[in-house]
C-alpha atoms as a printed R data frame, in Angstrom:
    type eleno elety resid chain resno       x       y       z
1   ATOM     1    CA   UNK     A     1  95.814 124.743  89.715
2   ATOM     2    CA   UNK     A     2  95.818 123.909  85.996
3   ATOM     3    CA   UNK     A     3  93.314 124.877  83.350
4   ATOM     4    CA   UNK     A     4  93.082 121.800  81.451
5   ATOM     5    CA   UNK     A     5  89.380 121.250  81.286
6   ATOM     6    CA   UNK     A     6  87.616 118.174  83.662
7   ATOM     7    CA   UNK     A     7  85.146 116.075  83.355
8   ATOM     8    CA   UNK     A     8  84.885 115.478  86.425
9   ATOM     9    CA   UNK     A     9  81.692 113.096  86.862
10  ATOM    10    CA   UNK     A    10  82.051 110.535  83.640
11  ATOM    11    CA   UNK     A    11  80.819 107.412  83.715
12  ATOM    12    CA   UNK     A    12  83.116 104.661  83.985
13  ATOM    13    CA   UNK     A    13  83.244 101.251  81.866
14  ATOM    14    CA   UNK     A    14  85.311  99.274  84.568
15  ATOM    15    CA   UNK     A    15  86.564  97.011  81.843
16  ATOM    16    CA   UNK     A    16  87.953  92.965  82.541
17  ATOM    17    CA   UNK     A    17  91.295  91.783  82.047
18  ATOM    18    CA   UNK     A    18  92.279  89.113  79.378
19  ATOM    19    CA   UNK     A    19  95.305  87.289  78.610
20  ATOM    20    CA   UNK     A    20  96.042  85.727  75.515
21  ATOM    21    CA   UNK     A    21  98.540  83.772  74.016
22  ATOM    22    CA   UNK     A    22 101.375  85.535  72.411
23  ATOM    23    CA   UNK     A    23 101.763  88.340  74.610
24  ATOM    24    CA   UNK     A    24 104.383  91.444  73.898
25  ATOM    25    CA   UNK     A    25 105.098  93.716  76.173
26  ATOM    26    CA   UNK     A    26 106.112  97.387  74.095
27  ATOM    27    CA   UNK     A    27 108.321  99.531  76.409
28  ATOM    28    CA   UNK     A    28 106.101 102.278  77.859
29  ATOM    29    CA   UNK     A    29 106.366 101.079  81.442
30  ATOM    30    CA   UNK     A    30 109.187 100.627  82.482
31  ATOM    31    CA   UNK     A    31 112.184 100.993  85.504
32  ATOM    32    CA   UNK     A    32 112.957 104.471  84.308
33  ATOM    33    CA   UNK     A    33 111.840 107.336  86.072
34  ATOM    34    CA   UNK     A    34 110.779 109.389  83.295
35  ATOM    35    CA   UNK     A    35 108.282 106.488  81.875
36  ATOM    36    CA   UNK     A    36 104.921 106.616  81.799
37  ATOM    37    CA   UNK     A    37 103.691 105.020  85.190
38  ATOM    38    CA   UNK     A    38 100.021 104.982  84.696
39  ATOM    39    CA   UNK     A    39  99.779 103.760  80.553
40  ATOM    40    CA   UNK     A    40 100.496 100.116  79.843
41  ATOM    41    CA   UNK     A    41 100.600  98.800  76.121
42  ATOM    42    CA   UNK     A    42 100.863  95.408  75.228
43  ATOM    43    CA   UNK     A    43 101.134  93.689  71.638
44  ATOM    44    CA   UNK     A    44  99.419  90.558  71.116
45  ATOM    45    CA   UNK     A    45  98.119  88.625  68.456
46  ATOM    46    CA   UNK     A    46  95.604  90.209  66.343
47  ATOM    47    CA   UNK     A    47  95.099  93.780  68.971
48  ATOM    48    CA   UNK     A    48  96.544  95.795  71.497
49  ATOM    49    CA   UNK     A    49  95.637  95.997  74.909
50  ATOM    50    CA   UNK     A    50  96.053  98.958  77.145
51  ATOM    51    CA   UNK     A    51  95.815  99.209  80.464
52  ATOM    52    CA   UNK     A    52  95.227 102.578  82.310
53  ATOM    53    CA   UNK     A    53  95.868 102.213  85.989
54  ATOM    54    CA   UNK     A    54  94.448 104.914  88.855
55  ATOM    55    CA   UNK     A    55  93.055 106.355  86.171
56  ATOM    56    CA   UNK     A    56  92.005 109.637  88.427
57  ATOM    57    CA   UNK     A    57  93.139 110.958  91.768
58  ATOM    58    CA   UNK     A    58  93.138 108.696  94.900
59  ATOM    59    CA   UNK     A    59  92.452 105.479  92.686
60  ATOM    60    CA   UNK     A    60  95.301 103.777  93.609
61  ATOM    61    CA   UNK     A    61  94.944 100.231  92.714
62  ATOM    62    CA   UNK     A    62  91.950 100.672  89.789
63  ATOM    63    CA   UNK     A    63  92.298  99.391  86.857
64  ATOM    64    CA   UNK     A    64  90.648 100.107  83.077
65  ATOM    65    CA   UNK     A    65  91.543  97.899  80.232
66  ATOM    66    CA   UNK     A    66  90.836  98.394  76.694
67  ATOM    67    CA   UNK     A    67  91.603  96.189  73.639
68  ATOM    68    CA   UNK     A    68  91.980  97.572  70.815
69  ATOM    69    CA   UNK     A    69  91.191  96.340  67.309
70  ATOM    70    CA   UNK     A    70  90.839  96.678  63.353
71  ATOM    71    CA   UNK     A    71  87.349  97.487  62.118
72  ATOM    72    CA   UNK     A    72  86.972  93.813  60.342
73  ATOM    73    CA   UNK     A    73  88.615  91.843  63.166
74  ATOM    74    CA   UNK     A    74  86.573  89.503  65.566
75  ATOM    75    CA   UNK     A    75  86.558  89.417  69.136
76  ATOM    76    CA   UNK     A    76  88.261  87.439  70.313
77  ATOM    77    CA   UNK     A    77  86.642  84.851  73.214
78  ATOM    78    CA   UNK     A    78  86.484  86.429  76.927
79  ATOM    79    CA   UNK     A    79  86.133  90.384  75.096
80  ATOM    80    CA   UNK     A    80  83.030  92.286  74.467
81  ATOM    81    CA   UNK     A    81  82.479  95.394  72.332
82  ATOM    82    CA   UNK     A    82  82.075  97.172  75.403
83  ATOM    83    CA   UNK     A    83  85.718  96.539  76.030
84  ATOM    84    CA   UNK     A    84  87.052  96.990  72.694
85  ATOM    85    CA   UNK     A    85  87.901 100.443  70.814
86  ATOM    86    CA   UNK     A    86  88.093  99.951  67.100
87  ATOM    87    CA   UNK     A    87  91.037 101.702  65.268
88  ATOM    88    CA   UNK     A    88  91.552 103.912  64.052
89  ATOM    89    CA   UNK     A    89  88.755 105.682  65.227
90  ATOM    90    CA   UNK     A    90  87.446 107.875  62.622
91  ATOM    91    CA   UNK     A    91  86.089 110.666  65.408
92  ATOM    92    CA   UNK     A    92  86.540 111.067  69.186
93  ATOM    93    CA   UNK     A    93  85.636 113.754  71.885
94  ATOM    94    CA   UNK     A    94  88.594 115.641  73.913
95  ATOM    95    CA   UNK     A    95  87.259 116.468  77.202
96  ATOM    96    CA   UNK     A    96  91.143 117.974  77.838
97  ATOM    97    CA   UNK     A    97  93.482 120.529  75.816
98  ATOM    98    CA   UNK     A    98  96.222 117.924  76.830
99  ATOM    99    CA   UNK     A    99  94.081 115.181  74.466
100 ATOM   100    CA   UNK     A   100  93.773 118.201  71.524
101 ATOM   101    CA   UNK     A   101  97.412 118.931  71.784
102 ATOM   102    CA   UNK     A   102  98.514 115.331  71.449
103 ATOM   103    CA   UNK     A   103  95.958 114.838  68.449
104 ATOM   104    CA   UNK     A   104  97.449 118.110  67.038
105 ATOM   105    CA   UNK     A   105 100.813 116.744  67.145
106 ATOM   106    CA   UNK     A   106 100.140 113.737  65.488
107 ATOM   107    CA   UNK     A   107  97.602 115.914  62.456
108 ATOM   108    CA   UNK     A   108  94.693 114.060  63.828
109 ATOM   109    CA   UNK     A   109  92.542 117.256  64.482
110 ATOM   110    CA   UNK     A   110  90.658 116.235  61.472
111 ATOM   111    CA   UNK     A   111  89.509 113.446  64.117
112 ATOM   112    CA   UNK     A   112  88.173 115.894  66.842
113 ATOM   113    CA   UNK     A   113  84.403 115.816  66.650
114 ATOM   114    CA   UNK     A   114  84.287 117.328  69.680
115 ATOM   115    CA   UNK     A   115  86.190 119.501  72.789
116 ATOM   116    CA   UNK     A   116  85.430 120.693  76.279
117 ATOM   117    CA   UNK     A   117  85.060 124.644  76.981
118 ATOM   118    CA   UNK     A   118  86.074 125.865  73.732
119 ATOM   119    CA   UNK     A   119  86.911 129.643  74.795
120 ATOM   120    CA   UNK     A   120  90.106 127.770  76.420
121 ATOM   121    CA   UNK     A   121  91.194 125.838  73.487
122 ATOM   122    CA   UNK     A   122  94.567 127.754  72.086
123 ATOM   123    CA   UNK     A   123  95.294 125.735  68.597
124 ATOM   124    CA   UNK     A   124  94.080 127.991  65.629
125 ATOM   125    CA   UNK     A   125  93.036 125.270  63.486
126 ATOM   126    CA   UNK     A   126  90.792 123.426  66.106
127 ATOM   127    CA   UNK     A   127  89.341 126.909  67.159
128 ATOM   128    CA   UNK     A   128  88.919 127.545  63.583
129 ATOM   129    CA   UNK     A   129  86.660 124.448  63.740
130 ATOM   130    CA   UNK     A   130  85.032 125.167  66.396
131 ATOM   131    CA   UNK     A   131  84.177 128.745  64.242
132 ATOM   132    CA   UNK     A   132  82.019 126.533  61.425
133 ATOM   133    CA   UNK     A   133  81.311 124.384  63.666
134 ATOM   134    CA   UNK     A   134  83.024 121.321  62.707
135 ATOM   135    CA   UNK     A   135  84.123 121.015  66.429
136 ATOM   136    CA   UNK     A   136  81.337 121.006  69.280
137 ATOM   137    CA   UNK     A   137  81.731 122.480  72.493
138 ATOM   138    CA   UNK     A   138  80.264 119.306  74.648
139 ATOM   139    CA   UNK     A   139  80.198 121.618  78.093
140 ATOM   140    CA   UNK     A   140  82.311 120.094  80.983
141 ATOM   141    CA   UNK     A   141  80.805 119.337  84.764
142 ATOM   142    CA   UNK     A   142  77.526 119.840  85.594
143 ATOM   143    CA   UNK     A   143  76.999 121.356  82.143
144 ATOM   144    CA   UNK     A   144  77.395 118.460  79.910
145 ATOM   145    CA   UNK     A   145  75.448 118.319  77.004
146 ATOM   146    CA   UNK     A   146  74.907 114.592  77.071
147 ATOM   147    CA   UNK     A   147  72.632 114.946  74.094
148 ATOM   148    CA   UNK     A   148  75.074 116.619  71.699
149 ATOM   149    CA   UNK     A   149  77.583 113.930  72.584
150 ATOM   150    CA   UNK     A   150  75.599 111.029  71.448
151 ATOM   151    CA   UNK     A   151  74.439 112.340  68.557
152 ATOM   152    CA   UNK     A   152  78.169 113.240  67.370
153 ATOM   153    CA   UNK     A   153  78.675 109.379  67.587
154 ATOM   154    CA   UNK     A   154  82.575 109.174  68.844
155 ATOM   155    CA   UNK     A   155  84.532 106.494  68.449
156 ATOM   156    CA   UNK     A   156  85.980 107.520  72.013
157 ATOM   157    CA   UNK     A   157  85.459 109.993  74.596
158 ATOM   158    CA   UNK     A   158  88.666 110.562  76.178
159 ATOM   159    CA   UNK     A   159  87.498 111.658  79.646
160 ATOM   160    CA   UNK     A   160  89.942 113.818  82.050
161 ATOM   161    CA   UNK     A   161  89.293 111.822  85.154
162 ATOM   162    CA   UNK     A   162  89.915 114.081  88.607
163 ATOM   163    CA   UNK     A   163  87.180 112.180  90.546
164 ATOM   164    CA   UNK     A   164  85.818 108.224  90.524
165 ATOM   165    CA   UNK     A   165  82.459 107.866  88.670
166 ATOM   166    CA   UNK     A   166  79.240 108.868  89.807
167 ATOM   167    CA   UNK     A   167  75.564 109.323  89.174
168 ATOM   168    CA   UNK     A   168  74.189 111.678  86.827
169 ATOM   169    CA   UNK     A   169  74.064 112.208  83.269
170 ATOM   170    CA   UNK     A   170  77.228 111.415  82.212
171 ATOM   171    CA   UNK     A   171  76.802 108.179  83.989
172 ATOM   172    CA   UNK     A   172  74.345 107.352  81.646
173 ATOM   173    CA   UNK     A   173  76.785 107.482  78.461
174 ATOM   174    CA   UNK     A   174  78.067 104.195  78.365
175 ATOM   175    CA   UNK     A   175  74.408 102.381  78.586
176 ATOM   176    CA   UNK     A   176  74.046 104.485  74.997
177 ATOM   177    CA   UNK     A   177  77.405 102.385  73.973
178 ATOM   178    CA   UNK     A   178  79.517 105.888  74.250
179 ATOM   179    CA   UNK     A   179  82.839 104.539  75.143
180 ATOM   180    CA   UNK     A   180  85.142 106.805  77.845
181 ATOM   181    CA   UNK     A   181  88.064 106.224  78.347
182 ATOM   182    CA   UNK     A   182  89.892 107.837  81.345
183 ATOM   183    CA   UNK     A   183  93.281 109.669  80.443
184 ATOM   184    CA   UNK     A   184  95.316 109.769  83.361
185 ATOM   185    CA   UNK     A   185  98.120 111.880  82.174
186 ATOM   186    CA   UNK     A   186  97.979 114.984  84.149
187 ATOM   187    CA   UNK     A   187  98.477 112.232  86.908
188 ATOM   188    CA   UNK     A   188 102.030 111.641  85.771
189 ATOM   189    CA   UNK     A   189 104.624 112.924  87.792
190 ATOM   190    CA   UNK     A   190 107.410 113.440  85.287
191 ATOM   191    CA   UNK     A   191 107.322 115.691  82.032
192 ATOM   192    CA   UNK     A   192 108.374 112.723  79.647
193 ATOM   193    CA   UNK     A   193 105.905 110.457  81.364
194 ATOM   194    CA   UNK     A   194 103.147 112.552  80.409
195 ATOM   195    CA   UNK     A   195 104.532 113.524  76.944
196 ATOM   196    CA   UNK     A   196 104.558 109.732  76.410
197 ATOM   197    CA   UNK     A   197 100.888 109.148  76.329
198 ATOM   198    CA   UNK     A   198 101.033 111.168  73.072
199 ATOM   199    CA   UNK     A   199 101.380 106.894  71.996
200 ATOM   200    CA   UNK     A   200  98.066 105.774  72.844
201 ATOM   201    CA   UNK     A   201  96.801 108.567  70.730
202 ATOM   202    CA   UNK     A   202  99.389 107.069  67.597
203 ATOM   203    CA   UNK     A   203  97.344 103.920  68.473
204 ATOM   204    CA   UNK     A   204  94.012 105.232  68.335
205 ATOM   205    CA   UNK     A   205  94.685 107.067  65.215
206 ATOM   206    CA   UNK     A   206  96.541 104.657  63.167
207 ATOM   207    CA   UNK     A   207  99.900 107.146  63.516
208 ATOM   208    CA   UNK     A   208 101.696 104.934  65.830
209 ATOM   209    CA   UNK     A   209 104.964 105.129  64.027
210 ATOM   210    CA   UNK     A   210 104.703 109.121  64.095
211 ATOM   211    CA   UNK     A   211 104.023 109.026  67.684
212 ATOM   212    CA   UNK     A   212 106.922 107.062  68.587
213 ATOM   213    CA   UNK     A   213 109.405 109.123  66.495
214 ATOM   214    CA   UNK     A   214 107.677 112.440  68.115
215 ATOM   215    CA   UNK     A   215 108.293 111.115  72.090
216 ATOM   216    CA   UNK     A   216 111.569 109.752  70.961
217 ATOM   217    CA   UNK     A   217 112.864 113.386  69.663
218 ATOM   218    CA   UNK     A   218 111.676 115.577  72.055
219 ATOM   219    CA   UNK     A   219 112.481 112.797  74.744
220 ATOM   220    CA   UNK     A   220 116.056 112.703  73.571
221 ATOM   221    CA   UNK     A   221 116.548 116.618  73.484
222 ATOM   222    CA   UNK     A   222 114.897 116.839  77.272
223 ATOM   223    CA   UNK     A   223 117.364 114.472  78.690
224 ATOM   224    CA   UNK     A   224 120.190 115.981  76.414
225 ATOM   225    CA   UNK     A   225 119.666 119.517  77.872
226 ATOM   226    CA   UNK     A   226 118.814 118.067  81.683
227 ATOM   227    CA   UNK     A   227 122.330 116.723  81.548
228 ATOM   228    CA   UNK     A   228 124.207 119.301  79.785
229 ATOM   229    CA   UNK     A   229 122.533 121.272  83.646
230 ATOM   230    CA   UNK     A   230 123.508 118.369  85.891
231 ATOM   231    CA   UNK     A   231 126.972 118.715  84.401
232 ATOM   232    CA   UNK     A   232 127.065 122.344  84.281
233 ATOM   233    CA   UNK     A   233 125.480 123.841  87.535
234 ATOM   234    CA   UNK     A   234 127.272 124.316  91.279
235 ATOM   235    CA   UNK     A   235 124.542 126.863  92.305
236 ATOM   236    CA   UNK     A   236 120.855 125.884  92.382
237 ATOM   237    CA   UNK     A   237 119.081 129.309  93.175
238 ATOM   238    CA   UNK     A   238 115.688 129.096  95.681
239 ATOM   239    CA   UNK     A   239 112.579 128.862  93.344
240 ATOM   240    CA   UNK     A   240 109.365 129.835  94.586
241 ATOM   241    CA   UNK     A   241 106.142 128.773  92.763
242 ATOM   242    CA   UNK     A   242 102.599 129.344  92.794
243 ATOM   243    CA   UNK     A   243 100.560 131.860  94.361
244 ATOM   244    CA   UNK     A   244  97.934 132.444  97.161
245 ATOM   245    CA   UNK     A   245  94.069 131.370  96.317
246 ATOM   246    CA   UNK     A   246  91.275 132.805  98.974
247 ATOM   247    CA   UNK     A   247  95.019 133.243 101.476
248 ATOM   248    CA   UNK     A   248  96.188 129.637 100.962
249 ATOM   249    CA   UNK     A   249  99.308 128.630  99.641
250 ATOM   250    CA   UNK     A   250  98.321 125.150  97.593
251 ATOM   251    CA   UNK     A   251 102.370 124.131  97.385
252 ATOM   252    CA   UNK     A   252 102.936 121.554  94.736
253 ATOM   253    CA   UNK     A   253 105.067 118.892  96.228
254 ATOM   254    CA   UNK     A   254 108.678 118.275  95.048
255 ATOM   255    CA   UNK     A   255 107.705 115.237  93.530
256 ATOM   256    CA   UNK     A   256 105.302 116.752  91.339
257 ATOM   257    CA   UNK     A   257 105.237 117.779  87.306
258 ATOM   258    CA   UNK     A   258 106.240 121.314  87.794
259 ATOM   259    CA   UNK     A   259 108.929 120.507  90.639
260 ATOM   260    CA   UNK     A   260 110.666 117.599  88.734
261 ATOM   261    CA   UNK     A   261 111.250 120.617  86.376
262 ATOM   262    CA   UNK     A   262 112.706 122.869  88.347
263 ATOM   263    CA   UNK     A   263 115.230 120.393  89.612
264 ATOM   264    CA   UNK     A   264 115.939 119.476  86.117
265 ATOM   265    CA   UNK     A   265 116.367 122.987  85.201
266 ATOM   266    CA   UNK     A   266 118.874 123.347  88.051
267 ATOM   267    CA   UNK     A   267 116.694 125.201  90.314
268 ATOM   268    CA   UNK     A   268 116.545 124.274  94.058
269 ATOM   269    CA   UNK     A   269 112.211 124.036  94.727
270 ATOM   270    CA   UNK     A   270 111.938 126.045  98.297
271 ATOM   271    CA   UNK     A   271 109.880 122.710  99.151
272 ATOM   272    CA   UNK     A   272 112.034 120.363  98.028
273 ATOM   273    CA   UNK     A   273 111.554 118.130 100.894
274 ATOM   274    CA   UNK     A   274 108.005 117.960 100.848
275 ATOM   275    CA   UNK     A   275 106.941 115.258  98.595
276 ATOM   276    CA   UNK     A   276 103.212 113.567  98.049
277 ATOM   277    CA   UNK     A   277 100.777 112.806  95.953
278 ATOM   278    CA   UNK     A   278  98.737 116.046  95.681
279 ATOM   279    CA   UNK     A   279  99.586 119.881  96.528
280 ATOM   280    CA   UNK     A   280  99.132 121.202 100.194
281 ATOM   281    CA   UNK     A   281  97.190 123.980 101.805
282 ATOM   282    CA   UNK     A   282  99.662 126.191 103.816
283 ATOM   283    CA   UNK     A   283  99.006 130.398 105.093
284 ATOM   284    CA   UNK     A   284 100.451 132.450 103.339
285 ATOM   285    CA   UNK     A   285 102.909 133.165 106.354
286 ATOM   286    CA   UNK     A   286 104.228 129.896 106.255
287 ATOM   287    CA   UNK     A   287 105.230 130.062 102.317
288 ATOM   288    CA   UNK     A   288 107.130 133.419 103.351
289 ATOM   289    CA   UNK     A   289 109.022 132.110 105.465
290 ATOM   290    CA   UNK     A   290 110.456 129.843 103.253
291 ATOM   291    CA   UNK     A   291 110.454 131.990 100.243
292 ATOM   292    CA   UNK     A   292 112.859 134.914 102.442
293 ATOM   293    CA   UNK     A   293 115.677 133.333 100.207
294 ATOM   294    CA   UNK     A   294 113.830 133.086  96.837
295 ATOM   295    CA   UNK     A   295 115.319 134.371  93.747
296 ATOM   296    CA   UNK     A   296 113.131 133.383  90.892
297 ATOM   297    CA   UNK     A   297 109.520 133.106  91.270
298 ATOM   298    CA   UNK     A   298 107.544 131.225  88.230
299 ATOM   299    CA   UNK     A   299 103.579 130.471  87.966
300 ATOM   300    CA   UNK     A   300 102.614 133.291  90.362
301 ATOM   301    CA   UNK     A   301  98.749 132.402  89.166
302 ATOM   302    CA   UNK     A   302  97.569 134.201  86.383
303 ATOM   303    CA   UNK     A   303  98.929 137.658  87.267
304 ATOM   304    CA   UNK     A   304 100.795 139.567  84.011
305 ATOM   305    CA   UNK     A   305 102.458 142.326  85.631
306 ATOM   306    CA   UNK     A   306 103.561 143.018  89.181
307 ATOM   307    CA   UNK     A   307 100.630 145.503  89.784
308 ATOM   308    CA   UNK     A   308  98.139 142.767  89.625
309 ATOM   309    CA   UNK     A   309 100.491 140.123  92.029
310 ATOM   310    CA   UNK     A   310 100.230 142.890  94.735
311 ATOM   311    CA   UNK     A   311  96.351 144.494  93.688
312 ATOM   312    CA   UNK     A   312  95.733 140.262  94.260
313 ATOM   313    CA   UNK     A   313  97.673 140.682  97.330
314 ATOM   314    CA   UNK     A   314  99.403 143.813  98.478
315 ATOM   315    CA   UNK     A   315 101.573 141.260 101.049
316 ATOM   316    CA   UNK     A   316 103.013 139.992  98.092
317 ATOM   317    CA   UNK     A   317 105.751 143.591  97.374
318 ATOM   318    CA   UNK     A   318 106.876 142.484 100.777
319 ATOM   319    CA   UNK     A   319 109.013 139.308  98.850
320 ATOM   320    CA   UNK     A   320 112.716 139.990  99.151
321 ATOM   321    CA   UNK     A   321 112.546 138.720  95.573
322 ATOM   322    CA   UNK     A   322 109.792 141.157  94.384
323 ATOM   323    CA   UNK     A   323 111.854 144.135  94.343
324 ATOM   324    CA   UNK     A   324 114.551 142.473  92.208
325 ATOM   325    CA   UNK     A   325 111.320 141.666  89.437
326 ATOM   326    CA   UNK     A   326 112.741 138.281  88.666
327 ATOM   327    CA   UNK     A   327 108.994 137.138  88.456
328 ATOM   328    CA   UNK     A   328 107.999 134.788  85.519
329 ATOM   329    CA   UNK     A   329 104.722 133.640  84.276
330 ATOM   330    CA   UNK     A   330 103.754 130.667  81.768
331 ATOM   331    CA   UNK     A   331 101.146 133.058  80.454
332 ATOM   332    CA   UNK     A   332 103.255 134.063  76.531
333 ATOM   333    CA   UNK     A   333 100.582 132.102  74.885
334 ATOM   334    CA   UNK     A   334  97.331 133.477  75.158
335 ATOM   335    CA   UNK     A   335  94.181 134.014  73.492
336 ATOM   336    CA   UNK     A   336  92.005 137.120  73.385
337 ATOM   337    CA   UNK     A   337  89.587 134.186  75.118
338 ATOM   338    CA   UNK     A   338  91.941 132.912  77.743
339 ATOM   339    CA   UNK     A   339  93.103 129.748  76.032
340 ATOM   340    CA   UNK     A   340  97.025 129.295  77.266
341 ATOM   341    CA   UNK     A   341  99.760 126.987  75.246
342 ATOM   342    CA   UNK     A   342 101.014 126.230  78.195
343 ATOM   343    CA   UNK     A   343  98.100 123.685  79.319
344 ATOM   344    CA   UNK     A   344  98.034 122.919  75.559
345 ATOM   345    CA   UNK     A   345 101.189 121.479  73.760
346 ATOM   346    CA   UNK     A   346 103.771 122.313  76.482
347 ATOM   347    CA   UNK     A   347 102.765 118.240  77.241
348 ATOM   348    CA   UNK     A   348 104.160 117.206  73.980
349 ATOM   349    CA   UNK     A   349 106.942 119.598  74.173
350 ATOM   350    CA   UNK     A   350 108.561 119.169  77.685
351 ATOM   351    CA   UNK     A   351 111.940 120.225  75.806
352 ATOM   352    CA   UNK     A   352 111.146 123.470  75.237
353 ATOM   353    CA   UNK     A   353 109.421 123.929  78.358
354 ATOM   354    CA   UNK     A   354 112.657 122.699  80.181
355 ATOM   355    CA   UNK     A   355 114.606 125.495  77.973
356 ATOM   356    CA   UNK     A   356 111.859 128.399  79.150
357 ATOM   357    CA   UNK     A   357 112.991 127.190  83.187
358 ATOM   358    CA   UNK     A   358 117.002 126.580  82.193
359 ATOM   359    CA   UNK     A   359 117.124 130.138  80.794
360 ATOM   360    CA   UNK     A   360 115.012 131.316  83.478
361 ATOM   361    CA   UNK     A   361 117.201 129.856  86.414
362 ATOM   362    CA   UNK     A   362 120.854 129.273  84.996
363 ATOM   363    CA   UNK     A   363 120.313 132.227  81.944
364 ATOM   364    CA   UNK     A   364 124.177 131.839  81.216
365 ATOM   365    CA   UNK     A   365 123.856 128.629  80.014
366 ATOM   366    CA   UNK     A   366 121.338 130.168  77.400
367 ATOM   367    CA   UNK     A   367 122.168 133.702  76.689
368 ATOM   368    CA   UNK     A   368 120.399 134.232  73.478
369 ATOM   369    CA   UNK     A   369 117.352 132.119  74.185
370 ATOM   370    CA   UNK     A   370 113.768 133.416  74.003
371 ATOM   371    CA   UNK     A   371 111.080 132.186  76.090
372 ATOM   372    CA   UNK     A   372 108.434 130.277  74.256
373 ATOM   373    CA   UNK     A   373 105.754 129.781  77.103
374 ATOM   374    CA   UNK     A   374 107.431 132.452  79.687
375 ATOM   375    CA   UNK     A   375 107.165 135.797  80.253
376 ATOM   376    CA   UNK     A   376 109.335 137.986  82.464
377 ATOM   377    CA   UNK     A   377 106.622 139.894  84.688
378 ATOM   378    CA   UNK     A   378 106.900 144.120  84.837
């Protein structure tokens, strides 16, 4: 389970839908794969409408639409203010590292008036805000400080939405005209899908064009490298992945963000025919006997070295694969506070996270490379 930070009980502004004349559809959804399946942008006349659909887990069918608009323009008839955003904002709340690393990116962090468990925030310049205090910590959960957020006055709250609405105090942000909007990209089942919401946040901030050229680079080098594998590769080694919580196994399905990278990194997923919308509980017997043929094992939880996979669980030496010590964790990047890169920018930098797994599973193909988010566990 990630460490992005959720907010998981925000109040939700279930937001009409409103054609106009005029319309333009820009290319974020569309028939490829990779594309962004949950983030719809349209051009029309005047503002830009984006739609967010199943904006959080098991919401399959709900839809959130937002027009957004200059500071001087009008409404136009059939929109509120409730439903509009004005842009470029001139402050907005991340409630996820994903939203600070995509603001990052783009040199918006000026922007951030406010973040979500700060001790897990990684980027020196917003921790260095949150040091003076130009940055609030907002609490997450049941610790929301729903007092500190409206008197920061965001533009936007960009919620991480894991659950539907519900009552409570973060319910009550939207009668005080806070405006949330639920990010759904941790939903996103491909790298470059999720990497591509970094173009909402060009939108938001008036950096649209730096956006764009930002997915289209790092989009072009991950399909570059993917196919330089797919052309190179006749042997996809077993990966295992994960690790035991409380003795279950949650398996990520093959489908999923991590295993779409494995298989573009030319590993074979020892799941790979188990595919699904969300992970699955297994014993820890049951991932064994799968994992008997493993050679590579990545993201075994938050372990270092060896000593703590098997002080976590002594069962664990017993891997065929253990002995060999071809164990690798995304944990490189890390703060004396526990903040980790790799729930930070790795989602505007799918290329080099691709490169950590290619040189990790196929290390021929990249003999001098040096992991950016990976560590070799001893």
């Amino acid at each position: 389970m990630n460490r992005i930070i959720p907010l998981i009980f925000m109040a939700a502004l279930i937001l009409g839908s409103c054609r106009h004349a005029g319309n333009r559809q820009v290319p974020v959804q569309h028939a490829d794969s990779t594309a962004a399946a949950r983030l719809s942008i349209e051009k029309e006349e005047g503002l830009t409408r984006v739609t967010v659909t199943g904006p959080w887990q098991n919401s399959e069918g709900t839809k959130h639409v937002w027009y957004l608009l200059p500071h001087d323009a009008e409404l136009p008839a059939g929109v509120s203010e409730a439903q509009a955003i004005r842009v470029p904002v001139k402050s907005m709340i991340c409630m996820s590292t994903t939203h600070v690393a995509m603001m990052s990116a783009l040199g918006a962090d000026s922007l951030i008036a406010g973040i979500s468990g700060s001790s897990l925030i990684y980027d020196s310049s917003v921790i260095e805000g949150i040091r003076t205090g130009r940055i609030k910590d907002v609490g997450y959960e049941g610790n929301l400080n729903r007092e500190l957020i409206i008197s920061l006055s965001p533009d936007i709250l960009m919620a991480y939405g894991v659950a539907g609405p519900s009552a409570g105090s973060t319910s009550r942000l939207a009668e005080t005209g806070v405006k949330v909007f639920y990010n759904a990209d941790y939903l996103e089942e491909h790298p470059l899908a999720r990497c591509e919401w970094i173009k909402l946040f060009g939108l938001l901030t008036g950096r649209e064009e730096k956006a764009d050229s930002i997915f289209s680079s790092v989009a072009e080098a991950y399909r570059a490298l993917a196919e330089r594998v797919s052309a190179g590769v006749t042997y996809r080694p077993d990966v295992l992945l994960g690790a035991p919580w409380e003795d279950v196994w949650y398996v990520s399905p093959s489908n999923s963000y991590i295993g779409r990278l494995i298989a573009d990194a030319g590993g074979k997923y020892i799941f790979s025919d188990m595919t699904g919308p969300n992970s699955v509980p297994l014993s820890v017997e049951s991932v064994f006997r799968r994992a008997a043929e493993a050679e590579i094992w990545i993201n075994p939880g938050t372990a270092e070295t060896l000593s703590q996979i098997t002080a976590a669980d002594p069962r664990m030496a017993s891997l065929p694969l253990f002995s060999k010590g071809n164990i690798w964790n995304n944990r490189r990047r890390i703060t004396d506070t526990g903040g980790n890169d790799y729930w930070e920018s790795a989602v505007v930098r799918p290329d080099l996270l691709l490169s950590d797994l290619v040189s990790i599973i196929h290390p021929d193909l990249m003999p001098d490379y040096v992991q950016f988010y990976y560590m070799r566990l001893k």
